[in-house]
MARPA-25226 format. One record per residue: residue number from 1; residue in one letter; z, x, y of N, C-alpha, C in turn. Coordinates in steps of 0.02 Angstrom, whole numbers, plus 50000, padded with zeros to 5 digits. Example, Ala and Ser with C-alpha at 12.3 -4.5 7.8 and 13.67 -1.06 7.14 Angstrom:
# residues 2
pos = 1&code = a&n.w = 50390&n.u = 50660&n.v = 49716&ca.w = 50390&ca.u = 50615&ca.v = 49775&c.w = 50390&c.u = 50660&c.v = 49835
pos = 2&code = s&n.w = 50354&n.u = 50642&n.v = 49888&ca.w = 50357&ca.u = 50684&ca.v = 49947&c.w = 50394&c.u = 50645&c.v = 50002
This chain:
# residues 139
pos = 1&code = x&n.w = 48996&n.u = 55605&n.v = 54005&ca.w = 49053&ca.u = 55569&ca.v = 54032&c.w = 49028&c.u = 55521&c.v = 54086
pos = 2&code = x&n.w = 49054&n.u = 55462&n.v = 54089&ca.w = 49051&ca.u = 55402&ca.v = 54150&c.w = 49096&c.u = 55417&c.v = 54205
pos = 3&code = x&n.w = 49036&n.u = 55423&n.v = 54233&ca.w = 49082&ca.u = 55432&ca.v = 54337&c.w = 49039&c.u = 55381&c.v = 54368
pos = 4&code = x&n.w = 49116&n.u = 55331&n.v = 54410&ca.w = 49088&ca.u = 55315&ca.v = 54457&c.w = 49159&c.u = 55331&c.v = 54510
pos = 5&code = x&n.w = 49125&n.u = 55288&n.v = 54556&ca.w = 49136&ca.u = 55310&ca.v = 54650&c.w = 49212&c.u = 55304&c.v = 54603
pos = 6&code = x&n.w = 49269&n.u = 55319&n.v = 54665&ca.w = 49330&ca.u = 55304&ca.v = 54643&c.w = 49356&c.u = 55248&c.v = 54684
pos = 7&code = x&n.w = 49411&n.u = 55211&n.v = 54664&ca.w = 49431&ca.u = 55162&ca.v = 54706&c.w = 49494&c.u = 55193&c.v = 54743
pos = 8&code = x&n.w = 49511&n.u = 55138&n.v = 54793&ca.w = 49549&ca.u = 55145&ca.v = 54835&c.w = 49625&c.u = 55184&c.v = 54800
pos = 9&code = x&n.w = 49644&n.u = 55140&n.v = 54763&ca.w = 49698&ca.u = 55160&ca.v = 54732&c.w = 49705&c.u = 55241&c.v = 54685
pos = 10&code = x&n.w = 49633&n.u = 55266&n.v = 54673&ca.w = 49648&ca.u = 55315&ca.v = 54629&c.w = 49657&c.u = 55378&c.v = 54690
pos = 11&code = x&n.w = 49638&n.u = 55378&n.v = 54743&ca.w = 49660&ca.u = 55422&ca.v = 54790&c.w = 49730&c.u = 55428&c.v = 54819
pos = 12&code = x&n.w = 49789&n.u = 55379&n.v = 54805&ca.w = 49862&ca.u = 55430&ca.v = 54793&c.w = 49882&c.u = 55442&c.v = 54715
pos = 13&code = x&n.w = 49825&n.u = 55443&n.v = 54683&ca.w = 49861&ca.u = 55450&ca.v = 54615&c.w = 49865&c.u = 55540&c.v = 54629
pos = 14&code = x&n.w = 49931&n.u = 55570&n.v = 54615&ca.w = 49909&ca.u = 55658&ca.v = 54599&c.w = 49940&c.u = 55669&c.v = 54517
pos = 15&code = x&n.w = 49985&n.u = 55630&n.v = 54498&ca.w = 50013&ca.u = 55652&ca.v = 54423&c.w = 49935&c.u = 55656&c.v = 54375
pos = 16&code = x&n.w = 49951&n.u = 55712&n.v = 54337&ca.w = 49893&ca.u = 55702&ca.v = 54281&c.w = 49927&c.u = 55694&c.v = 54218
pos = 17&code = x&n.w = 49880&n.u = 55662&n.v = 54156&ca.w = 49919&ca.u = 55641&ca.v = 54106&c.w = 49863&c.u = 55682&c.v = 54055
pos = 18&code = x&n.w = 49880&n.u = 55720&n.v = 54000&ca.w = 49840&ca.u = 55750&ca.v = 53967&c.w = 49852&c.u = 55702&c.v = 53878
pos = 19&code = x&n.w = 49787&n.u = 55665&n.v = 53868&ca.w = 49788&ca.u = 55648&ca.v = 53813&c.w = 49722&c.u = 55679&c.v = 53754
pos = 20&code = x&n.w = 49733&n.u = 55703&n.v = 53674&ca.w = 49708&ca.u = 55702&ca.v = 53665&c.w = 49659&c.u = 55663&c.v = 53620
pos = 21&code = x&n.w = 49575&n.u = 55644&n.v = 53608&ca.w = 49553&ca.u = 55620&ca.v = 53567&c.w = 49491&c.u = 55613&c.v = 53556
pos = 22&code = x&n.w = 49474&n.u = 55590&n.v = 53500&ca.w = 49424&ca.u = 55610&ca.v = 53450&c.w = 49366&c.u = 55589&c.v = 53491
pos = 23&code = x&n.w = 49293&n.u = 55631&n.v = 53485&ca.w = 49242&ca.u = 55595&ca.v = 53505&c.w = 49233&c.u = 55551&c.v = 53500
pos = 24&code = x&n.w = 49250&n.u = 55512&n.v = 53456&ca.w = 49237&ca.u = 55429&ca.v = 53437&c.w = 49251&c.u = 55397&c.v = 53512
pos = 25&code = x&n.w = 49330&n.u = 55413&n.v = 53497&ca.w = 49360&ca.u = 55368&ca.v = 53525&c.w = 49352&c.u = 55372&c.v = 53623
pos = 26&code = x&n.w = 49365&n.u = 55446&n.v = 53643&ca.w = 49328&ca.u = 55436&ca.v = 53697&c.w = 49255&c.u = 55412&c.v = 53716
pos = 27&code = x&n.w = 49226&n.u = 55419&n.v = 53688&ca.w = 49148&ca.u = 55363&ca.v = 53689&c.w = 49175&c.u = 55310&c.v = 53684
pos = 28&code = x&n.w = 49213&n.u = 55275&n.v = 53654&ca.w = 49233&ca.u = 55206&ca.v = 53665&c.w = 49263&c.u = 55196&c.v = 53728
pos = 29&code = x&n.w = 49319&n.u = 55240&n.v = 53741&ca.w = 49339&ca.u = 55224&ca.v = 53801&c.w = 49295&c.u = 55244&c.v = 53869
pos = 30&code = x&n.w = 49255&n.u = 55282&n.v = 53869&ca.w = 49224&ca.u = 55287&ca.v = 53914&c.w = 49157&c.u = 55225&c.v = 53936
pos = 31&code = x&n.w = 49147&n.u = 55190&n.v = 53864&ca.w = 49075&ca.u = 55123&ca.v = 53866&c.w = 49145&c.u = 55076&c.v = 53893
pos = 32&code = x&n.w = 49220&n.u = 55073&n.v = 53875&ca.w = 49244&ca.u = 55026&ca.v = 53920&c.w = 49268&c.u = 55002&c.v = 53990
pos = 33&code = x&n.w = 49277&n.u = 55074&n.v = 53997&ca.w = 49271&ca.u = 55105&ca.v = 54072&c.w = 49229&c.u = 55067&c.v = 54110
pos = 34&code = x&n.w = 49149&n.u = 55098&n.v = 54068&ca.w = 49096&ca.u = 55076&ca.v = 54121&c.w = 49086&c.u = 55001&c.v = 54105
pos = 35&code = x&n.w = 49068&n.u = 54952&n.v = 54053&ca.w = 49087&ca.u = 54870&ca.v = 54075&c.w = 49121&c.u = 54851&c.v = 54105
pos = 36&code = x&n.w = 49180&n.u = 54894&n.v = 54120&ca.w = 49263&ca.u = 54861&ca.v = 54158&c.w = 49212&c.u = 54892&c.v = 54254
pos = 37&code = x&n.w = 49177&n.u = 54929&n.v = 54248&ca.w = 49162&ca.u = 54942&ca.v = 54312&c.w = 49203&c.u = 54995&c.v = 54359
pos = 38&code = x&n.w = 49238&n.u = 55037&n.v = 54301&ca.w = 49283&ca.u = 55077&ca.v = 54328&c.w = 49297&c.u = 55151&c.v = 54291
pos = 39&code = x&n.w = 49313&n.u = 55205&n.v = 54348&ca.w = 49312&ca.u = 55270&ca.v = 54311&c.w = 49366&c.u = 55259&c.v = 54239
pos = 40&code = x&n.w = 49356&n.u = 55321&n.v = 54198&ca.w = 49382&ca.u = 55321&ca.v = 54155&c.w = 49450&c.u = 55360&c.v = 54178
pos = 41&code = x&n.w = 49462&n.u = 55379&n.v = 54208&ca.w = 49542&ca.u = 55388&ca.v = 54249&c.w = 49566&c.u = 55329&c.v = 54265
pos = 42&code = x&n.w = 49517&n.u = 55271&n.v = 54316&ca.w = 49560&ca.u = 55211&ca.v = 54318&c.w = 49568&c.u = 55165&c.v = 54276
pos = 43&code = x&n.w = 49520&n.u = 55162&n.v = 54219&ca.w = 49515&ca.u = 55110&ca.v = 54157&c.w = 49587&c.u = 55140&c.v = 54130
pos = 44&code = x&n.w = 49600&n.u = 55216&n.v = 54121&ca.w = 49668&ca.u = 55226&ca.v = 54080&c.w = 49714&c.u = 55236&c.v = 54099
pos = 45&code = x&n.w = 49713&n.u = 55251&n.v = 54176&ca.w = 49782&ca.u = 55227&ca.v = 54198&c.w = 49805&c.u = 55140&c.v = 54216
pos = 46&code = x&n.w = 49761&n.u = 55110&n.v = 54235&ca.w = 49785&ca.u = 55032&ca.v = 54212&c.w = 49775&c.u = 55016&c.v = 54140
pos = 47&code = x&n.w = 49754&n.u = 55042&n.v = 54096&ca.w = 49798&ca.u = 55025&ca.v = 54039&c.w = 49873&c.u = 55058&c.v = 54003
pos = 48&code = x&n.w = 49851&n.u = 55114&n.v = 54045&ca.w = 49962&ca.u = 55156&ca.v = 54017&c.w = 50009&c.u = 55107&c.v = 54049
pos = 49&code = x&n.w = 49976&n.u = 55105&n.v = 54114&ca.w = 50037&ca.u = 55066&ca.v = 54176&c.w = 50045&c.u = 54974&c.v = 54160
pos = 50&code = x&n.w = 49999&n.u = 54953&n.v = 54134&ca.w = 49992&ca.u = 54870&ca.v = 54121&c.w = 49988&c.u = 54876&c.v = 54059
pos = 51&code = x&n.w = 49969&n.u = 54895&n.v = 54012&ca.w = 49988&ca.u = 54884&ca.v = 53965&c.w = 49928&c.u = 54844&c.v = 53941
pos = 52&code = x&n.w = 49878&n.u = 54833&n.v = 53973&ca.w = 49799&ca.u = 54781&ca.v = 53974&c.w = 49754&c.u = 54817&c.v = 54014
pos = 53&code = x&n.w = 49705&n.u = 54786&n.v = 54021&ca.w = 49639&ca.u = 54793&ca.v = 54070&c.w = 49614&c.u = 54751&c.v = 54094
pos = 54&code = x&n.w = 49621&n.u = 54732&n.v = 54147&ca.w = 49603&ca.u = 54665&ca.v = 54180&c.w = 49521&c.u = 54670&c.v = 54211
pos = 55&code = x&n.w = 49476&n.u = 54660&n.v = 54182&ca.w = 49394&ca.u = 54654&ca.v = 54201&c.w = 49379&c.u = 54585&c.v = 54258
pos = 56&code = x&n.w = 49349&n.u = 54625&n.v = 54318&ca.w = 49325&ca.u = 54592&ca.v = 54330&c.w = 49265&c.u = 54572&c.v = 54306
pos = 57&code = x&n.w = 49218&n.u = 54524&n.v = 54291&ca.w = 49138&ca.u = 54518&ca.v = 54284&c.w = 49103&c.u = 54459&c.v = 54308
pos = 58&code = x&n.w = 49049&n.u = 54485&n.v = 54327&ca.w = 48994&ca.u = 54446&ca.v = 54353&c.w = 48952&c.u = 54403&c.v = 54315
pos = 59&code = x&n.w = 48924&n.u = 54364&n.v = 54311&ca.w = 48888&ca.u = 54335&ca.v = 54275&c.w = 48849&c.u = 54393&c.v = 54263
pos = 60&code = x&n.w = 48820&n.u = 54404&n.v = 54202&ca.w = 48762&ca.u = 54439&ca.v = 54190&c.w = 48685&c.u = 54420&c.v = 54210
pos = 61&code = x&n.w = 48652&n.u = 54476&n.v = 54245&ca.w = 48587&ca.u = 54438&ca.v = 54250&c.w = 48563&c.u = 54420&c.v = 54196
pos = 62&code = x&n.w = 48520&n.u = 54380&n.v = 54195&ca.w = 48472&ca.u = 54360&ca.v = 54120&c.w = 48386&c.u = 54378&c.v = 54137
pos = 63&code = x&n.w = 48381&n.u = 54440&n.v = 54102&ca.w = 48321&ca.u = 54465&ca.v = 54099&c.w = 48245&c.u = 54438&c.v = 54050
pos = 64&code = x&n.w = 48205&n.u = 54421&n.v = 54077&ca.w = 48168&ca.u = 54368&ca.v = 54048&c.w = 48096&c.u = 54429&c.v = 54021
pos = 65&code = x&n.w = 48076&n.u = 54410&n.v = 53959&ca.w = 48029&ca.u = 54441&ca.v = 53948&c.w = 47956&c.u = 54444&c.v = 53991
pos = 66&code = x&n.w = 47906&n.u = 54476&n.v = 54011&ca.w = 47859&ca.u = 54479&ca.v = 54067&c.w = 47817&c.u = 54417&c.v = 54061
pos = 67&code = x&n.w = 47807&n.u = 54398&n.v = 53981&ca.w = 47762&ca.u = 54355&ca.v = 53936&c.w = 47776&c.u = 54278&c.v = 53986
pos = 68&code = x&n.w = 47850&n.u = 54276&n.v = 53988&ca.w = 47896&ca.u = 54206&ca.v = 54000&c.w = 47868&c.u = 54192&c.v = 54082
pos = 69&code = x&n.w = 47894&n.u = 54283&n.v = 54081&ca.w = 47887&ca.u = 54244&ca.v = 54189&c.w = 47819&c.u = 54239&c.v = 54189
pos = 70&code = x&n.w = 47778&n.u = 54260&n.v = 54164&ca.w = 47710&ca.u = 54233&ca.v = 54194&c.w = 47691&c.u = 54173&c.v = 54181
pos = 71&code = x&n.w = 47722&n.u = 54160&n.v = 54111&ca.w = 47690&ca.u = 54076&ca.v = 54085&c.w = 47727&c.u = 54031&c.v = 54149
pos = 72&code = x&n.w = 47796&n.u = 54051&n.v = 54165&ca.w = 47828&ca.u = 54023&ca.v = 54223&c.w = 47808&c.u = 54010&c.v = 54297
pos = 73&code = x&n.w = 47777&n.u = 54064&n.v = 54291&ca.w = 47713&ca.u = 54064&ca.v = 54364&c.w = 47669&c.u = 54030&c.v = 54352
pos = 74&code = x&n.w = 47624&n.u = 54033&n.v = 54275&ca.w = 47556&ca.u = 53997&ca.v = 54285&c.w = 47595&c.u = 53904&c.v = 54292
pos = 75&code = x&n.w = 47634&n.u = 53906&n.v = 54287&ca.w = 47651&ca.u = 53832&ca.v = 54268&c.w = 47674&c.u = 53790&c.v = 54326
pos = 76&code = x&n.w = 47710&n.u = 53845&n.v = 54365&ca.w = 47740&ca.u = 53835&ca.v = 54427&c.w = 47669&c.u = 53833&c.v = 54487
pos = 77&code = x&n.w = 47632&n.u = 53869&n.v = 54462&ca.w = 47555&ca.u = 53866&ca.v = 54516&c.w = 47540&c.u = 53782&c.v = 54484
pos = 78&code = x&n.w = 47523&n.u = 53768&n.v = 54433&ca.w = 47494&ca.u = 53717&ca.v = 54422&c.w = 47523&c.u = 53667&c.v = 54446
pos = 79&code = x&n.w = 47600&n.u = 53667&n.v = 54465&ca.w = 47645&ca.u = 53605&ca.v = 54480&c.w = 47623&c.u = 53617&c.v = 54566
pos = 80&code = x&n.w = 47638&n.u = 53660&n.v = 54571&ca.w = 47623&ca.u = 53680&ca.v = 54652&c.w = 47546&c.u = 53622&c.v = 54675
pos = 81&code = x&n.w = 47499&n.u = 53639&n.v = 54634&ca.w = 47404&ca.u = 53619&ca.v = 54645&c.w = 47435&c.u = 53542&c.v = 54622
pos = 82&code = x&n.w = 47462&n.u = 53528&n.v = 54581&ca.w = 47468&ca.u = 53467&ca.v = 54577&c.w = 47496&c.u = 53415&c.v = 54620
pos = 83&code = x&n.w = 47565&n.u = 53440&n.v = 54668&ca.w = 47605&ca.u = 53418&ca.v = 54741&c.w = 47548&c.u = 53436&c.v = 54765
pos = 84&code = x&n.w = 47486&n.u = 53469&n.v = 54799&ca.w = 47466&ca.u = 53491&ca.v = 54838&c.w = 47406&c.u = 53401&c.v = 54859
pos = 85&code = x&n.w = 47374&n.u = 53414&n.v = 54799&ca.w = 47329&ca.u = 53368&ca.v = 54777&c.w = 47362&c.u = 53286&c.v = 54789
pos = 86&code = x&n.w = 47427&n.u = 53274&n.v = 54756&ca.w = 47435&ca.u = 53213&ca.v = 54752&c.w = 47486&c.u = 53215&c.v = 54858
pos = 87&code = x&n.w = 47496&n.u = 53255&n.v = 54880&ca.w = 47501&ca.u = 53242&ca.v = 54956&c.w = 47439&c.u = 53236&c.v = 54993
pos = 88&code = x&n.w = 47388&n.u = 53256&n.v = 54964&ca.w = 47308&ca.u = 53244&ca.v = 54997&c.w = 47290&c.u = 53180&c.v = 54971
pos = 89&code = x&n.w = 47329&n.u = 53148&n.v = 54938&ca.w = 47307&ca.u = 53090&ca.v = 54909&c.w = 47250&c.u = 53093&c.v = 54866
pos = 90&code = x&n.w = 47221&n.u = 53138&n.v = 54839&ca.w = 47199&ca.u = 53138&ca.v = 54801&c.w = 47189&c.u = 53124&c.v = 54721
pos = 91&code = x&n.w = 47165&n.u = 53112&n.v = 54661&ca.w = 47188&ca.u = 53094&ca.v = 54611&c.w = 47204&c.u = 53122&c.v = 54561
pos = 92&code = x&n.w = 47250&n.u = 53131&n.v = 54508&ca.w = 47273&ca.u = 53182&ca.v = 54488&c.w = 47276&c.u = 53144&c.v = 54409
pos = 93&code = x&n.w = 47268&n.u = 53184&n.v = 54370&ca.w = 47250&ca.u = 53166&ca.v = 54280&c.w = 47322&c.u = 53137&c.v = 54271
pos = 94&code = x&n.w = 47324&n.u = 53078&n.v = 54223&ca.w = 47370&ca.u = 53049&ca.v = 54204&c.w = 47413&c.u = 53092&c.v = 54161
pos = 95&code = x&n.w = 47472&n.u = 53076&n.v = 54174&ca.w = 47527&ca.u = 53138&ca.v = 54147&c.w = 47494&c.u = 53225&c.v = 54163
pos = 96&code = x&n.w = 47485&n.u = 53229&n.v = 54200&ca.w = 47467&ca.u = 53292&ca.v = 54217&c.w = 47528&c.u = 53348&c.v = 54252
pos = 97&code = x&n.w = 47593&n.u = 53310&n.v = 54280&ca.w = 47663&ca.u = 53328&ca.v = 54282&c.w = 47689&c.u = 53348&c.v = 54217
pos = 98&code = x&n.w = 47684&n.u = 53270&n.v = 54182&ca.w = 47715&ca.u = 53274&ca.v = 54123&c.w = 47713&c.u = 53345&c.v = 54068
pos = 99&code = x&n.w = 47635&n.u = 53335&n.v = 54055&ca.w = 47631&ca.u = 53395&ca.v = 54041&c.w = 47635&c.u = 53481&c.v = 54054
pos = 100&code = x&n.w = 47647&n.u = 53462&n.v = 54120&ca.w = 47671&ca.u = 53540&ca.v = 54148&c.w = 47741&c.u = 53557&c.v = 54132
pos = 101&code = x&n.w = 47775&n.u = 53500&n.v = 54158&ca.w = 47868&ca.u = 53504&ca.v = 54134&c.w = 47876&c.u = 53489&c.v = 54081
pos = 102&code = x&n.w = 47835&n.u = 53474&n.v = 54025&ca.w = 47833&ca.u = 53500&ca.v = 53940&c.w = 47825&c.u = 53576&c.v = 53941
pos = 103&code = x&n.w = 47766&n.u = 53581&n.v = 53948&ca.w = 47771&ca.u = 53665&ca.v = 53949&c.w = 47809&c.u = 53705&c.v = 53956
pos = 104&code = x&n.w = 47842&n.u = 53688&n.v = 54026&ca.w = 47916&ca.u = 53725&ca.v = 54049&c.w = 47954&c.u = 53716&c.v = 54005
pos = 105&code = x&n.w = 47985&n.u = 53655&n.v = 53974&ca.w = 48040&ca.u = 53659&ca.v = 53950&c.w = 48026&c.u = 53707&c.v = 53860
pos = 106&code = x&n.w = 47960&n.u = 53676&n.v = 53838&ca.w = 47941&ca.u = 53724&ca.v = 53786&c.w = 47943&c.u = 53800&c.v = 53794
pos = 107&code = x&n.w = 47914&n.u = 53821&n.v = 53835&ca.w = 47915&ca.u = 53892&ca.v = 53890&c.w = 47990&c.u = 53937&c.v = 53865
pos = 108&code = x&n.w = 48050&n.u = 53899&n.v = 53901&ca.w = 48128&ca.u = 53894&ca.v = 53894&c.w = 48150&c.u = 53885&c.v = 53823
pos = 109&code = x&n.w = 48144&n.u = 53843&n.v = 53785&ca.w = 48151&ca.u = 53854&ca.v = 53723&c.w = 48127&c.u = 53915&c.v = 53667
pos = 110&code = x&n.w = 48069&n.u = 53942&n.v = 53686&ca.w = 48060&ca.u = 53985&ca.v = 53644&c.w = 48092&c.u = 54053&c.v = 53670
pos = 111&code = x&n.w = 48141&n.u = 54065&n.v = 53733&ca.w = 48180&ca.u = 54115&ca.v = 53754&c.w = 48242&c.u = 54102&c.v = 53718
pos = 112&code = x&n.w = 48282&n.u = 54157&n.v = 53691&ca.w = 48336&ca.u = 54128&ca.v = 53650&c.w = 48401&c.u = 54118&c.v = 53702
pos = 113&code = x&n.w = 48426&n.u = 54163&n.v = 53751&ca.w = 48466&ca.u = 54146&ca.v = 53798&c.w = 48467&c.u = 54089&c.v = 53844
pos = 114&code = x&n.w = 48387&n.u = 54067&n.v = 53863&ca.w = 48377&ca.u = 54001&ca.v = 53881&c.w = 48376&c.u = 53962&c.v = 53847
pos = 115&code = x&n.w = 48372&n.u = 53953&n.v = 53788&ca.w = 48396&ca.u = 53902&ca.v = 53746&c.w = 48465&c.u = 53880&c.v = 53730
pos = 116&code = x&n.w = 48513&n.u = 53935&n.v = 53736&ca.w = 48571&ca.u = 53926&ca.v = 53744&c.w = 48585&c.u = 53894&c.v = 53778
pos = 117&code = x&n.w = 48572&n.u = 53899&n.v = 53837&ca.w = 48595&ca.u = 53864&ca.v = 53899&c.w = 48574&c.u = 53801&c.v = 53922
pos = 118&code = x&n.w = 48495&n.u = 53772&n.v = 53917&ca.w = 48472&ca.u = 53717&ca.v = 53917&c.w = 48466&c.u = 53665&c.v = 53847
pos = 119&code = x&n.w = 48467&n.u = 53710&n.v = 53806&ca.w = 48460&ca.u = 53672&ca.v = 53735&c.w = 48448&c.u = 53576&c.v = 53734
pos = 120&code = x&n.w = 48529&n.u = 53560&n.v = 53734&ca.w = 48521&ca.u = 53491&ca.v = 53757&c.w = 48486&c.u = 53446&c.v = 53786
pos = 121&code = x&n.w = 48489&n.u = 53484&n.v = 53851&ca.w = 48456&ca.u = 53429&ca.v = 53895&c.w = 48361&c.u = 53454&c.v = 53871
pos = 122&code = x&n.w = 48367&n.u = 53507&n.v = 53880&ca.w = 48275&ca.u = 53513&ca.v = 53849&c.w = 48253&c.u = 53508&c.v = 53802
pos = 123&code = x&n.w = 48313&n.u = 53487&n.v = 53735&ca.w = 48280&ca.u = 53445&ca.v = 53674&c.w = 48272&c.u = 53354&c.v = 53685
pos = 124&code = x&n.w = 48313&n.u = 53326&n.v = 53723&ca.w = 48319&ca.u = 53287&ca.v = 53731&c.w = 48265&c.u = 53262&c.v = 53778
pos = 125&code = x&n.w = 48237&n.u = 53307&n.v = 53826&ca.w = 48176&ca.u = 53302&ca.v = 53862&c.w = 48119&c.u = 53301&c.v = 53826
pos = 126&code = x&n.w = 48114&n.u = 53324&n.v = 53772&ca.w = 48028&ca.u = 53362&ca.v = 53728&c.w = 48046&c.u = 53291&c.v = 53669
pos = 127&code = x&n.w = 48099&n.u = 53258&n.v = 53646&ca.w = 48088&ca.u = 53214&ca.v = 53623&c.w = 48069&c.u = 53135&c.v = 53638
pos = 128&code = x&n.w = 48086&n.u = 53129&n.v = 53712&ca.w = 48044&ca.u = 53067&ca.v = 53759&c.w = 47996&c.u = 53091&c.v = 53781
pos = 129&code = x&n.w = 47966&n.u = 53033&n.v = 53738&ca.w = 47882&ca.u = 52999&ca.v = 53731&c.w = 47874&c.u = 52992&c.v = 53804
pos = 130&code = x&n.w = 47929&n.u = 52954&n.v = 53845&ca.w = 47902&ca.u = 52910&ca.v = 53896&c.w = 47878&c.u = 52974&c.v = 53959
pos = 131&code = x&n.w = 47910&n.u = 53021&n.v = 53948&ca.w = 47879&ca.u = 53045&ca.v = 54016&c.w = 47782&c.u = 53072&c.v = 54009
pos = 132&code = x&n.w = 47750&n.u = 53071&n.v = 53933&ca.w = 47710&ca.u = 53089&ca.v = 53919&c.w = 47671&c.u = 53022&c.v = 53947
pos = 133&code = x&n.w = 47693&n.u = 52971&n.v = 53938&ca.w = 47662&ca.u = 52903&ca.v = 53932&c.w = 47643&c.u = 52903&c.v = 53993
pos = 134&code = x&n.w = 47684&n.u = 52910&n.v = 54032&ca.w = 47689&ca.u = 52888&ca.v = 54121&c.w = 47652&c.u = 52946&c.v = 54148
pos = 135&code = x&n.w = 47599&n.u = 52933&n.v = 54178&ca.w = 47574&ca.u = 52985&ca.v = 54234&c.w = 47611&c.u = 52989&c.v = 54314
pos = 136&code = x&n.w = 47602&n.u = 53001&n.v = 54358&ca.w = 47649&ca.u = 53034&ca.v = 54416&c.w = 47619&c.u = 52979&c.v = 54457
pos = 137&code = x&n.w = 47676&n.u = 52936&n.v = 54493&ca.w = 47657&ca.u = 52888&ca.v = 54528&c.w = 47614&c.u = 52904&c.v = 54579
pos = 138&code = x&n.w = 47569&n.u = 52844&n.v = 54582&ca.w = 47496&ca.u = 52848&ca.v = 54664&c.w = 47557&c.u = 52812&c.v = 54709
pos = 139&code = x&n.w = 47525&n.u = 52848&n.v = 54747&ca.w = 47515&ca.u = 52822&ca.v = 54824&c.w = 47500&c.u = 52745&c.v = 54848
């Protein structure tokens, strides 16, 4: 069974309501309970009393495979050495940006939830030539 803390409101509840039902179905109600973020006393008494279930929710985090965040780090170090270098004025390989924020956006594409979300704009990025062409302005 799903327990959590109780809320404010379920502490003047004292009526009890005895329903019965099938394992199924309490496993269902209890996995909706816990998405809704609420005991399964308060998931079913706001649904007897409303007649609905009103969820709050959060954005979901988006959990990235270990593979991703590291390619994300090595790429993010290289962008890092590359600002580092071109503020020392130093000289830095033509398109040598370019090709890092290819990576990234390739990186992002092969995640399927990040692809969802950037799709557009990072197909539309991996198909101009020009940022490959152009290396990162000197000084």
């Amino acid at each position: 069974m799903v327990r959590r803390a109780t809320r404010n409101s379920d502490a003047s509840r004292t009526e009890v309501v005895t329903v019965r039902l099938t394992k199924a179905e309490r496993t269902r109600i209890e996995q909706r309970a816990a998405a809704a973020g609420l005991t399964v006393s308060a998931w079913a008494a706001q649904a007897l009393a409303v007649g609905r279930i009103t969820v709050e929710t959060k954005p979901a985090a988006l959990v990235l495979p270990v593979e991703l965040v590291a390619e994300f780090k090595r790429i993010g170090n290289n962008l890092n050495q590359i600002a580092h270098a071109l503020n020392a004025r130093k000289a830095v390989a033509e398109g040598a940006v370019a090709t890092e924020f290819r990576g990234f956006i390739t990186a992002l594409l092969r995640h399927e939830a990040l692809r969802a979300r950037g799709t557009p704009l990072a197909a539309q990025l991996l198909k101009s030539r020009e940022g490959s062409r152009r290396g990162p302005p000197h000084p």
